[in-house]
Backbone as a printed PyTorch tensor [residue, N CA C, xyz], in Angstrom:
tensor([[[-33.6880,  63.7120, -21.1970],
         [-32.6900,  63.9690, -20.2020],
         [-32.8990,  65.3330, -19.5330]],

        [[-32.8580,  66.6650, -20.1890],
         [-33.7270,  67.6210, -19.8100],
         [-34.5600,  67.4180, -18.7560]],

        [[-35.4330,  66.4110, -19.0390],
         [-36.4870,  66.1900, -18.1810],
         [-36.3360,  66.3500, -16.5040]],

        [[-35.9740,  64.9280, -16.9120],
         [-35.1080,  64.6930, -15.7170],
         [-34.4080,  65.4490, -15.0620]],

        [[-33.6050,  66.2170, -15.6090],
         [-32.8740,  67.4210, -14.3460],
         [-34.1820,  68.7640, -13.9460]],

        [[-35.0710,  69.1890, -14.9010],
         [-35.9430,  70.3100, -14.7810],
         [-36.4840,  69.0940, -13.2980]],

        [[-36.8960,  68.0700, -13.3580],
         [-37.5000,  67.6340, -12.1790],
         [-36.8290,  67.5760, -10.8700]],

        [[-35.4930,  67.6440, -10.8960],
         [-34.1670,  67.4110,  -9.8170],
         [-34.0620,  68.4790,  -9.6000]],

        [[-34.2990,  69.7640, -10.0770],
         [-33.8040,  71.1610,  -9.7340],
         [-35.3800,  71.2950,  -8.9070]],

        [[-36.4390,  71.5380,  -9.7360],
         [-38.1060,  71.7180,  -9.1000],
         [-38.0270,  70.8540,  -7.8150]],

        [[-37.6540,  69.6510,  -7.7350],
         [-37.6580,  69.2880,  -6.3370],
         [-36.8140,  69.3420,  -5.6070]],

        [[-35.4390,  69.7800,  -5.5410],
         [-34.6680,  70.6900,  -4.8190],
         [-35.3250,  72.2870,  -4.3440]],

        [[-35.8450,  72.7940,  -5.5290],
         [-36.3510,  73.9570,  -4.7030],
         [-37.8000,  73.8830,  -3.9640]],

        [[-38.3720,  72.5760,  -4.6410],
         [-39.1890,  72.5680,  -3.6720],
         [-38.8360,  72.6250,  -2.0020]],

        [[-37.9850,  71.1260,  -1.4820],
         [-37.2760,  70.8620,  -0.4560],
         [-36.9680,  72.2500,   0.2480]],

        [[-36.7050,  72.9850,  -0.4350],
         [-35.5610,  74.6930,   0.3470],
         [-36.8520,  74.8900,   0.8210]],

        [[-37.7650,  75.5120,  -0.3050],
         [-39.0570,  76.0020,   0.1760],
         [-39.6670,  75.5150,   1.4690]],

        [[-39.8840,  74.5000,   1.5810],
         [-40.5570,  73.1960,   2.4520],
         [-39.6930,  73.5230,   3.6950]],

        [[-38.4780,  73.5140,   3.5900],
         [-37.5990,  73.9280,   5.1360],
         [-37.3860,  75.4190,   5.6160]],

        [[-37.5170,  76.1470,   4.0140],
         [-37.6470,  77.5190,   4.9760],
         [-39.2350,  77.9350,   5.8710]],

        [[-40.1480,  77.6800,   4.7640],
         [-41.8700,  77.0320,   5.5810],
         [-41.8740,  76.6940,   6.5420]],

        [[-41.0640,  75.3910,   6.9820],
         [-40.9050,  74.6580,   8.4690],
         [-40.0570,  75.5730,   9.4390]],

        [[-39.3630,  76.4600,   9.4430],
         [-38.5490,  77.2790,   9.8280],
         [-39.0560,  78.0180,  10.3960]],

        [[-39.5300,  79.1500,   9.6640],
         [-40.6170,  79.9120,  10.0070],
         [-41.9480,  79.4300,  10.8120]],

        [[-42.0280,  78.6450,  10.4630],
         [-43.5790,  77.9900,  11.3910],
         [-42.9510,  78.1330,  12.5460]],

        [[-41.9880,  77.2880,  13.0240],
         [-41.8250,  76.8430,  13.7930],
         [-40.8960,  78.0440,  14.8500]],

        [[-40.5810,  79.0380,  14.3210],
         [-40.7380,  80.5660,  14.9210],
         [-41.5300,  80.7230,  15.7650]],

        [[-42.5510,  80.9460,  14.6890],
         [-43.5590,  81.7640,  15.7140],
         [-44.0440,  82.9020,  15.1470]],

        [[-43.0660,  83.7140,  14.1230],
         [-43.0220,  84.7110,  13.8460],
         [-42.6580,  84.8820,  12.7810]],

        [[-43.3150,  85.9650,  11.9570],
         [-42.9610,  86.0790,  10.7120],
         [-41.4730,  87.0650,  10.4940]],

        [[-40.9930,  87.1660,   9.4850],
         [-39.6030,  87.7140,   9.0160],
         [-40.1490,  89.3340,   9.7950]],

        [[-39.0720,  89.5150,  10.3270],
         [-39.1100,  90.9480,  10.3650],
         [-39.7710,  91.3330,  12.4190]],

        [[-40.8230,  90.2200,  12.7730],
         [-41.3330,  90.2990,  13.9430],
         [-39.8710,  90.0640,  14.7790]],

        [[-40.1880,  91.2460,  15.7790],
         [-39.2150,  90.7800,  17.1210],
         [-38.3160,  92.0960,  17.1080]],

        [[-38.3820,  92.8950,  16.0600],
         [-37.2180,  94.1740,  16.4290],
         [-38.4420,  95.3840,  16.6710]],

        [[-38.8750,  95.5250,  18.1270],
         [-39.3430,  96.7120,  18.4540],
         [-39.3970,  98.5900,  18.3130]],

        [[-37.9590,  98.3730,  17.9840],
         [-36.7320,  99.6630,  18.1450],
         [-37.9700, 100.7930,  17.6160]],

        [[-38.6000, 100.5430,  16.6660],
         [-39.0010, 101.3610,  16.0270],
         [-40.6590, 101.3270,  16.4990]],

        [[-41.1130, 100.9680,  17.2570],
         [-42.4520, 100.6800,  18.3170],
         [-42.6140, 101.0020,  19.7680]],

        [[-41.6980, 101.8830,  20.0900],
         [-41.4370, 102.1020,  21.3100],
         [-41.3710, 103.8190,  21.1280]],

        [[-42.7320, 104.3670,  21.7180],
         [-42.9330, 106.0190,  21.6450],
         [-43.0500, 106.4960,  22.9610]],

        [[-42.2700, 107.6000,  23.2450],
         [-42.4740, 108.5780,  24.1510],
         [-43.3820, 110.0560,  24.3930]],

        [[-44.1200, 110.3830,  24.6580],
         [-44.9180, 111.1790,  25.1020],
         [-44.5910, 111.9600,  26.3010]],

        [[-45.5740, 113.6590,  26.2010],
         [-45.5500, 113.4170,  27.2940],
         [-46.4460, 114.8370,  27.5210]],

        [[-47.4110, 115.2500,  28.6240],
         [-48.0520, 116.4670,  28.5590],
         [-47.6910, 117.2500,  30.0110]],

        [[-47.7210, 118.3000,  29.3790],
         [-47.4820, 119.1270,  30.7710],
         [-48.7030, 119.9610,  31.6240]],

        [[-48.8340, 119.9470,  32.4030],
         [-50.1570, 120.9270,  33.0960],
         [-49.1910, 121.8850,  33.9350]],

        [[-50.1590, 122.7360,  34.0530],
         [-49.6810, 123.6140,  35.4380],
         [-50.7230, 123.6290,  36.3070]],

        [[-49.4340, 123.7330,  37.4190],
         [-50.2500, 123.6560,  38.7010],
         [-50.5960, 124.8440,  39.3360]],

        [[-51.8410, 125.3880,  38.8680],
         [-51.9760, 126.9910,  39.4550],
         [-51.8310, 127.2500,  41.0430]],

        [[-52.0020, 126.6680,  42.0440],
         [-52.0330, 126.8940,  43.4760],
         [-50.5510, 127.1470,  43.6770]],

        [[-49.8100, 126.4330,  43.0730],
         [-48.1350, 126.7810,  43.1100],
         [-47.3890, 127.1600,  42.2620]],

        [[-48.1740, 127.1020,  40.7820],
         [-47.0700, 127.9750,  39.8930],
         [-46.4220, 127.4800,  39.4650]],

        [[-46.2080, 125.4950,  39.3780],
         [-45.2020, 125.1670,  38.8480],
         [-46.1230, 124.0110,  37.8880]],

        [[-44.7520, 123.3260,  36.8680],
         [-45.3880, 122.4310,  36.1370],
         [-45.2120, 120.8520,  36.4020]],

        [[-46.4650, 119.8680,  36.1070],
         [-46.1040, 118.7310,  36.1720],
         [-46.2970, 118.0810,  34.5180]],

        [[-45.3800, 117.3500,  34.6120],
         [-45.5180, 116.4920,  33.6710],
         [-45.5290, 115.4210,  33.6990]],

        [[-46.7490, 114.7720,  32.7500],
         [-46.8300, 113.1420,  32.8890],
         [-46.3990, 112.4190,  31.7440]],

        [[-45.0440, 112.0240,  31.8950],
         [-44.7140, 111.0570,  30.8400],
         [-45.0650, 109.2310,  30.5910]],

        [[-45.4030, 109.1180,  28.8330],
         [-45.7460, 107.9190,  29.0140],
         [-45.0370, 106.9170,  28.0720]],

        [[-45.0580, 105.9020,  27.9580],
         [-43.8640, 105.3130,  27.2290],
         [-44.8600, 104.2710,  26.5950]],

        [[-45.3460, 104.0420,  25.7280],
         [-46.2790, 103.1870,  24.6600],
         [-45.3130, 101.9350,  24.1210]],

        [[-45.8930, 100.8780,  23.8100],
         [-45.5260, 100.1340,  22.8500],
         [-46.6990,  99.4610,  21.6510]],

        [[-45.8810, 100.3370,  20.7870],
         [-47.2600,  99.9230,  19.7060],
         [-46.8780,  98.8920,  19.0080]],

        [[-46.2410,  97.9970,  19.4770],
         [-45.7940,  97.0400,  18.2920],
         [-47.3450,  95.4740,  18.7780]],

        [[-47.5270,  95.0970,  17.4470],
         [-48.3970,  94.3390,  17.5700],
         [-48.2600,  93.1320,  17.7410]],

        [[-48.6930,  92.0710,  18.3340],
         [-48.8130,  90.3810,  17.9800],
         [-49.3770,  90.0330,  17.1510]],

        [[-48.1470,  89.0450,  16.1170],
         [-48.4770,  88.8410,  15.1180],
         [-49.2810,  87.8150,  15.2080]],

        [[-50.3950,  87.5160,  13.7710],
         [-51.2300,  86.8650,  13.9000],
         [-51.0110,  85.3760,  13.5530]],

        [[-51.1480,  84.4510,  14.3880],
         [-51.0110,  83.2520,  14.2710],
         [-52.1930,  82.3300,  13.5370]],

        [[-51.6710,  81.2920,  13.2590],
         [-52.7490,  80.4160,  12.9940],
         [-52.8970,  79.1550,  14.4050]],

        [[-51.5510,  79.1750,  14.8690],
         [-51.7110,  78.2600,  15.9860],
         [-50.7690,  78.4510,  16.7100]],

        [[-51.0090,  78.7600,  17.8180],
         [-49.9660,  79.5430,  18.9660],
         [-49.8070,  78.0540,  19.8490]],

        [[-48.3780,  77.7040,  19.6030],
         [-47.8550,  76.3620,  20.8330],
         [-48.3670,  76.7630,  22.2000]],

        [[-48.7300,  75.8220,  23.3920],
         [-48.5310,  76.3590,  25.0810],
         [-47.3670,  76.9330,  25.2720]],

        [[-47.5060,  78.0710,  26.1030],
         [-46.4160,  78.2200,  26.7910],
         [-46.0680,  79.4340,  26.1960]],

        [[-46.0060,  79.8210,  24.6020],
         [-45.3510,  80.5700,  23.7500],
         [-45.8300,  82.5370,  24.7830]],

        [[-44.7270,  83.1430,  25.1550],
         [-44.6970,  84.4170,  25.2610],
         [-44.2060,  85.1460,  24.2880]],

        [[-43.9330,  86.2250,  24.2770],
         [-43.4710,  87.2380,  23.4420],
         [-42.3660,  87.9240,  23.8480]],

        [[-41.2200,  87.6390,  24.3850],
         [-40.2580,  88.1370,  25.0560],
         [-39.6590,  89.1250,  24.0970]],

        [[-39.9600,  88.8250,  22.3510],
         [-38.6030,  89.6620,  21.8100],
         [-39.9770,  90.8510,  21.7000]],

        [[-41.0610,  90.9390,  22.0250],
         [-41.9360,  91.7920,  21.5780],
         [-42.2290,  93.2620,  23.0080]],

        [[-41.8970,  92.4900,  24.0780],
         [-41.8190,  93.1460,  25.3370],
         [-40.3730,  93.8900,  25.9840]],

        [[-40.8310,  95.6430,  25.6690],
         [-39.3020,  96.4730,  25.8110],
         [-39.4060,  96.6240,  27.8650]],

        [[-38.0130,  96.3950,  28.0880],
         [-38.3790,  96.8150,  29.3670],
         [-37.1590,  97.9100,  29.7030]],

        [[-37.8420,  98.7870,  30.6810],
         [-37.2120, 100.4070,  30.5730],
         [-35.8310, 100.1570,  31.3500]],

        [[-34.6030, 100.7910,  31.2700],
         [-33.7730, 100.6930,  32.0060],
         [-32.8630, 102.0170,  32.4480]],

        [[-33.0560, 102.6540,  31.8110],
         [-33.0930, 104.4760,  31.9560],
         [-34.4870, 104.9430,  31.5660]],

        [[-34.2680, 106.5870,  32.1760],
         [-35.6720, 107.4480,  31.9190],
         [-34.7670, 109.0260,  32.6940]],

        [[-34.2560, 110.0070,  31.2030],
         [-33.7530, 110.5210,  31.9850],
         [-34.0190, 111.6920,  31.0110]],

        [[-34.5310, 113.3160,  31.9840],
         [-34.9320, 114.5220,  31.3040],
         [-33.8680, 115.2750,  31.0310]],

        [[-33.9110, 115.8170,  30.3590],
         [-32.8660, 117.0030,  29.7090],
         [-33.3190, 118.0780,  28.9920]],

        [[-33.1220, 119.7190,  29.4000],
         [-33.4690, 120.7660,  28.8040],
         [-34.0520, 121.9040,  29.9850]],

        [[-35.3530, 122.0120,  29.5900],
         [-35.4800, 123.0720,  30.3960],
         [-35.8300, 122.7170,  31.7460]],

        [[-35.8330, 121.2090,  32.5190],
         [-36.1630, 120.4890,  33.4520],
         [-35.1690, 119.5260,  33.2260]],

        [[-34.4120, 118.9570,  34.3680],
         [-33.3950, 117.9600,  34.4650],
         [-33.7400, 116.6460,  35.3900]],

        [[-33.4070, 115.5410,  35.0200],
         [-33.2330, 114.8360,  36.3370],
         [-33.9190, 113.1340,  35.5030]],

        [[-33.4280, 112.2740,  36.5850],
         [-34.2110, 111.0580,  36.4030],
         [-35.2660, 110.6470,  36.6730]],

        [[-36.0910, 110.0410,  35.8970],
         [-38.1630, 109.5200,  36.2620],
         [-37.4250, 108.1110,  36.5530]],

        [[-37.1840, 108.0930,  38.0180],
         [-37.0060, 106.6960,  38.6160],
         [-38.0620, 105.7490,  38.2460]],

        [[-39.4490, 106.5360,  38.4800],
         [-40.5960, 105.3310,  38.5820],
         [-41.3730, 104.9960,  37.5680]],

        [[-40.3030, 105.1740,  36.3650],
         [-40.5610, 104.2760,  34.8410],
         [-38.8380, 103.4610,  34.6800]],

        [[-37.9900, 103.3150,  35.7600],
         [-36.9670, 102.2900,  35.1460],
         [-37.6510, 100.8520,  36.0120]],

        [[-37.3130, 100.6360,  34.9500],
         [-37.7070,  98.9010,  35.7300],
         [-39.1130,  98.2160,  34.9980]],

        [[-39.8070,  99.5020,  34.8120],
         [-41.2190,  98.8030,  33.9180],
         [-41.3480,  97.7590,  33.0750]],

        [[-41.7660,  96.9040,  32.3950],
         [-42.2080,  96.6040,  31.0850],
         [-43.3370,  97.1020,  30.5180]],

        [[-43.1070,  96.8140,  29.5380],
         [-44.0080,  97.6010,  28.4630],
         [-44.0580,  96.5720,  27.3330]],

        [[-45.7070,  95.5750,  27.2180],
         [-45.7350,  94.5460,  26.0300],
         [-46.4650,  95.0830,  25.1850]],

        [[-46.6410,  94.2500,  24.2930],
         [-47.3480,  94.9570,  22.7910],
         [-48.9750,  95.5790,  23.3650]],

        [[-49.1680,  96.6770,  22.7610],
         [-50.0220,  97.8680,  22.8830],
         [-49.9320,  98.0550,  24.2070]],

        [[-49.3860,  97.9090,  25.3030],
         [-49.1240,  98.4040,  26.2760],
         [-48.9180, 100.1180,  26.3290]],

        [[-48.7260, 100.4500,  27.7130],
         [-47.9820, 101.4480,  28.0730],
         [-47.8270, 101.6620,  29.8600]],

        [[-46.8390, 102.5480,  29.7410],
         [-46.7030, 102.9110,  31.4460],
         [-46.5780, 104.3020,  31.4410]],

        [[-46.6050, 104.8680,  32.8980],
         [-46.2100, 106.4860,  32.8990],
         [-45.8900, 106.7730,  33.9970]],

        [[-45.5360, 107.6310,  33.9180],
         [-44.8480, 108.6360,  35.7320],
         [-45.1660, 110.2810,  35.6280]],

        [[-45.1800, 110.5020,  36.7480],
         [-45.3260, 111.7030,  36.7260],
         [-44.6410, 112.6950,  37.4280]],

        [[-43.7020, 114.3080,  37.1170],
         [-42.8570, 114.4210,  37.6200],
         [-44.1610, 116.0390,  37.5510]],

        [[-43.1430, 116.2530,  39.0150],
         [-44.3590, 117.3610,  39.7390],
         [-43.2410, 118.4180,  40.4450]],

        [[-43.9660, 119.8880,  40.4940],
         [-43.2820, 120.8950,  41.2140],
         [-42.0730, 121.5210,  40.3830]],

        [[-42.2380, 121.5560,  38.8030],
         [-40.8230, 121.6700,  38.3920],
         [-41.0860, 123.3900,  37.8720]],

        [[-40.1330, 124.4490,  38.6810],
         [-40.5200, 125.6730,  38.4990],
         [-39.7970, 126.4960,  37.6360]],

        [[-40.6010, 127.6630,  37.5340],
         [-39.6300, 128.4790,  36.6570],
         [-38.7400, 128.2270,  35.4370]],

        [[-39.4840, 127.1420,  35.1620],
         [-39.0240, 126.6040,  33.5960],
         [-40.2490, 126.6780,  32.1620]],

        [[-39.1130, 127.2940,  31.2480],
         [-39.4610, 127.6190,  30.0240],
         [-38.7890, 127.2690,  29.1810]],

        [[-39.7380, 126.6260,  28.5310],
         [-38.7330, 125.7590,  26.9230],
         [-39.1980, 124.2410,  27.0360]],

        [[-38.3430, 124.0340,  26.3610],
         [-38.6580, 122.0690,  26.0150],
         [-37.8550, 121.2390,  26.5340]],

        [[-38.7850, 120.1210,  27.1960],
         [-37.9420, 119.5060,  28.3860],
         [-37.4210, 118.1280,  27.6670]],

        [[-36.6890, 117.3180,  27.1610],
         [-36.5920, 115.8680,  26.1960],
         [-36.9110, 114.5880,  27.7390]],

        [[-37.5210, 113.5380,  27.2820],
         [-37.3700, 112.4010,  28.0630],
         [-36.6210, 111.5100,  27.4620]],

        [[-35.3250, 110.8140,  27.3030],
         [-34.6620, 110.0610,  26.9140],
         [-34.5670, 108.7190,  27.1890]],

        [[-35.5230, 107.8840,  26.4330],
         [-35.7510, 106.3700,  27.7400],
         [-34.8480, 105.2720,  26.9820]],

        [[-33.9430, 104.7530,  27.8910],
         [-33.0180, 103.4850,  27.1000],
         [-33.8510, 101.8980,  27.1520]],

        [[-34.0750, 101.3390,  26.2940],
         [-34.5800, 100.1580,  26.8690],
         [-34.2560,  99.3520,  25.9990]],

        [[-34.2690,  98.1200,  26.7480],
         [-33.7050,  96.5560,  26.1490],
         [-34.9950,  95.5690,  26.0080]],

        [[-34.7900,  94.5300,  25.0930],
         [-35.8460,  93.5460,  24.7890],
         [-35.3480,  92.2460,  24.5410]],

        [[-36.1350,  91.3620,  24.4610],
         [-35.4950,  89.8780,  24.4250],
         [-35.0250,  89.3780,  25.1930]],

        [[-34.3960,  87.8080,  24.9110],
         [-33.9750,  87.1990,  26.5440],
         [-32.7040,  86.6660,  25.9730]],

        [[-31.9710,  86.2220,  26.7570],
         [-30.4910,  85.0870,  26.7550],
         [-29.4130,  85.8430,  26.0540]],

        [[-28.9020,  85.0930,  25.3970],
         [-27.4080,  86.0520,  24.4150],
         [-28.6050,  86.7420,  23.2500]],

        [[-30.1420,  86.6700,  22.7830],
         [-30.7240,  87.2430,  22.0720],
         [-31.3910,  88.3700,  22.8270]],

        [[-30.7820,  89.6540,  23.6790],
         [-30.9560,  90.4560,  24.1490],
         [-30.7630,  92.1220,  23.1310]],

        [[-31.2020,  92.7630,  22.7170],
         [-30.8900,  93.8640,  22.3770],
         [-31.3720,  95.2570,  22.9930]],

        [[-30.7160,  96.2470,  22.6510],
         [-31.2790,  97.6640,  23.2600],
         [-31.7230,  99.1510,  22.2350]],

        [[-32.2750,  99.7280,  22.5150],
         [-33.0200, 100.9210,  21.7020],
         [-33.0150, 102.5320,  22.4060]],

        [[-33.3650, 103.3010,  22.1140],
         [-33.4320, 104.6400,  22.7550],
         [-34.8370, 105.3790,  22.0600]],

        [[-35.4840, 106.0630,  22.5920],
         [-36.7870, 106.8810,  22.6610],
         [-36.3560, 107.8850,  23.2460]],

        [[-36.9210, 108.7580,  22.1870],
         [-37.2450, 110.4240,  23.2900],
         [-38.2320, 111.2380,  22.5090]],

        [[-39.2080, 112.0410,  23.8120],
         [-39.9440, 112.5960,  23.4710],
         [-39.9150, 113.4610,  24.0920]],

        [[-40.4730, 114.5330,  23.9010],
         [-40.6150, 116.1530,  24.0200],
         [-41.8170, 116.7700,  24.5020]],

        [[-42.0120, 117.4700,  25.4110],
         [-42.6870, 118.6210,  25.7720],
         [-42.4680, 120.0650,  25.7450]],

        [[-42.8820, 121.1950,  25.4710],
         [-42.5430, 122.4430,  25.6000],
         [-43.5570, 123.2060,  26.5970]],

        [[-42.5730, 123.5870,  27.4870],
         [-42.7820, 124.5430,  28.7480],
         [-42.9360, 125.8700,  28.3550]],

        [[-44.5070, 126.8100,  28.0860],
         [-44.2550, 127.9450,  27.0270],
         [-44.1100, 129.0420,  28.2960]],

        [[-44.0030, 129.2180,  29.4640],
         [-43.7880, 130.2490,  30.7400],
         [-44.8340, 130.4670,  31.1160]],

        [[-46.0390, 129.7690,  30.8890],
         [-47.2940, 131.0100,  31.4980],
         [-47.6380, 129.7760,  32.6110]],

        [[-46.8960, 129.5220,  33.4450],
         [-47.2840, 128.9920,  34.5480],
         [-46.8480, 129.7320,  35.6110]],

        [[-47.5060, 130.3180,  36.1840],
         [-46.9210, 131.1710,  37.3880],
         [-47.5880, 131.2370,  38.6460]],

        [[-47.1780, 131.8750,  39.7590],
         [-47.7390, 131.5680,  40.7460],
         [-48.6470, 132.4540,  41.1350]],

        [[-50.0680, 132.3790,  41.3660],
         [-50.8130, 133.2570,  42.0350],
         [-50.0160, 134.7190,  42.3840]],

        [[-51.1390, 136.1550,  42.2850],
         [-50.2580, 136.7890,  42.9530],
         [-50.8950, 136.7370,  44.3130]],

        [[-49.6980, 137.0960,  45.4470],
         [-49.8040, 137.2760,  46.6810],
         [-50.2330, 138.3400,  47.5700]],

        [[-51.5050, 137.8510,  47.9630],
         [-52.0160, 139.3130,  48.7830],
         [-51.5890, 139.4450,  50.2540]],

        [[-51.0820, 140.8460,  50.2900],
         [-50.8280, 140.9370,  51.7430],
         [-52.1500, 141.4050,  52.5580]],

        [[-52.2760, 140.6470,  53.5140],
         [-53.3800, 141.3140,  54.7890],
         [-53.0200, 142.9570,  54.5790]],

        [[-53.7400, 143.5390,  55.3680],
         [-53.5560, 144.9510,  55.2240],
         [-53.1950, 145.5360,  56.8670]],

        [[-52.6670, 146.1170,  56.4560],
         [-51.6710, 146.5140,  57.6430],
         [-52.6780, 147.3450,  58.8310]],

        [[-52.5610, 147.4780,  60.1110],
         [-52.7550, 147.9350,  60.8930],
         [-51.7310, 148.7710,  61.4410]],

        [[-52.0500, 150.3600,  61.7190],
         [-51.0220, 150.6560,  62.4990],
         [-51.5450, 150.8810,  64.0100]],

        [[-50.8520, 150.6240,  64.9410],
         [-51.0060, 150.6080,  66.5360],
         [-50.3830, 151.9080,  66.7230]],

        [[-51.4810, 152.9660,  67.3890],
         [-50.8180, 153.9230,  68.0960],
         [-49.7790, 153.7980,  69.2890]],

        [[-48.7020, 154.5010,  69.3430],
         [-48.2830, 154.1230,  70.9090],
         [-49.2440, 154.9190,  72.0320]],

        [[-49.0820, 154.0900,  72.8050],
         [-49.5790, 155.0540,  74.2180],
         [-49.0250, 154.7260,  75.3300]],

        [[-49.1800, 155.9720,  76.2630],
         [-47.9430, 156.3030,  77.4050],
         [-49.1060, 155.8860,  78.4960]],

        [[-48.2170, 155.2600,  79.2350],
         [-49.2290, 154.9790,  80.6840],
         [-48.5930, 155.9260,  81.7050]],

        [[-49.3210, 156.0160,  82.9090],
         [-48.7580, 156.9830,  83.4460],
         [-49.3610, 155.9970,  84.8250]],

        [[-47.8910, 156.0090,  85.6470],
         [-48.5890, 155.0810,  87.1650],
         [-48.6830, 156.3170,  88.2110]],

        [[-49.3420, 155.8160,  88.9200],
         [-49.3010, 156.9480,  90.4500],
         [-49.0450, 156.3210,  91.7390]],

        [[-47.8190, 156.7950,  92.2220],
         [-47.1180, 156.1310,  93.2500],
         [-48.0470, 156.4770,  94.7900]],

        [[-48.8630, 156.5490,  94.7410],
         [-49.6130, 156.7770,  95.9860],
         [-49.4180, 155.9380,  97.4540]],

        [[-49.4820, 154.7680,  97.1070],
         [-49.3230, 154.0340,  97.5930],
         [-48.2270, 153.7010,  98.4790]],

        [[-46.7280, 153.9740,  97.2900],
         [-45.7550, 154.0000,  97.9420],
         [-45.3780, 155.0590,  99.2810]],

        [[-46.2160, 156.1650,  99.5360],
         [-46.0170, 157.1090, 100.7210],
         [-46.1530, 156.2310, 101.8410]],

        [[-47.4020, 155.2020, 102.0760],
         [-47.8640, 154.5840, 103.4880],
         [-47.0990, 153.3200, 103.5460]],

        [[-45.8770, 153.0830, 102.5720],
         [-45.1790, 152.0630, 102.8410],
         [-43.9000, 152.6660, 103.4850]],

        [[-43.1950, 153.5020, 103.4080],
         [-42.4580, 154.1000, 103.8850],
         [-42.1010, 153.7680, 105.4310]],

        [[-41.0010, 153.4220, 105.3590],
         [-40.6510, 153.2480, 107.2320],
         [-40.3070, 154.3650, 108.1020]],

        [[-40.7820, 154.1340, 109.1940],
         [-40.7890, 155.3060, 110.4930],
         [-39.3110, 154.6900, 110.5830]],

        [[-38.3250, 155.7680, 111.3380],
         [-37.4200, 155.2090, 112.1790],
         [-37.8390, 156.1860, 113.7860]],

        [[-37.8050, 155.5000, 114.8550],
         [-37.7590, 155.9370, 116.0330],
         [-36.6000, 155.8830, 116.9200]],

        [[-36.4110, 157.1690, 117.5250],
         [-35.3980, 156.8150, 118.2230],
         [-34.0370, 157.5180, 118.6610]]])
């Protein structure tokens, strides 16, 4: 009798096994694939621009998250929960303002994008890029935050400025001679 139930329980857990197997297959993806949050890096380097003295920085937004390895990928199958797409991009610190031309991007696995923000002066210290972004599709939509850092150390400055060198102009006095005016002179007769 024993028997008999050790075989009713073993093939009950077989069955679970067998449907969580089919489950998963039929994913796509293994446990754990699909939350990016933690695959999504910000960068970013600064140059200076010696002709003007100010700094640019090129920020870049990576996604290192990988595709997982299949044994047989269905038609059709994309990666939507694997692809972050940007929806803010906004600096804070010793440089302010929004990198318009990283909202809107996507960014899929090992991807990346970048922008570049130019002319930013007289700044010293560390600038943060704060990028908000969302992933996935339908009511399975979620969102994440990234930020990365640069430090602005001051030695960007502007050429110094040479002045031409001055000329000074003497004055000088002209002197006219009315000669002329004697033989214009009118006679009166009379």
């Amino acid at each position: 009798m024993e028997h008999v139930r050790m075989n009713k329980t073993l093939g009950r857990l077989g069955v679970a096994a067998a449907a969580t197997a089919m489950v998963v297959g039929l994913s796509g993806l293994p446990a754990g694939a699909g939350d990016i949050s933690g695959n999504i890096m910000v960068t970013g380097e600064a140059t200076c621009d010696t002709a003007t003295g100010t700094w640019d920085i090129e920020w870049t937004v990576s996604n290192d998250e990988r595709i997982p390895q299949l044994t047989s990928t269905p038609s059709g199958i994309d990666f939507p929960f694997l692809t972050a797409t940007i929806d803010d991009a906004v600096m804070s610190g010793a440089a302010t303002g929004t990198v318009a031309d990283l909202i809107g991007d996507s960014v899929g696995p090992q991807e990346s994008t970048s922008a570049t923000v130019t002319g930013i002066a007289n700044a010293t210290g560390d600038v943060m890029l704060t990028v908000d972004y969302s992933w996935g599709e339908g009511e399975q939509t979620y969102s994440g935050v990234a930020v990365g850092d640069v430090t602005l150390d001051g030695s960007c400055t502007p050429p110094p400025t040479t002045s031409a060198p001055s000329t000074t102009v003497e004055p000088t006095t002209t002197t006219a001679v009315a000669a002329d005016a004697v033989a214009a002179r009118p006679t009166f007769t009379g």
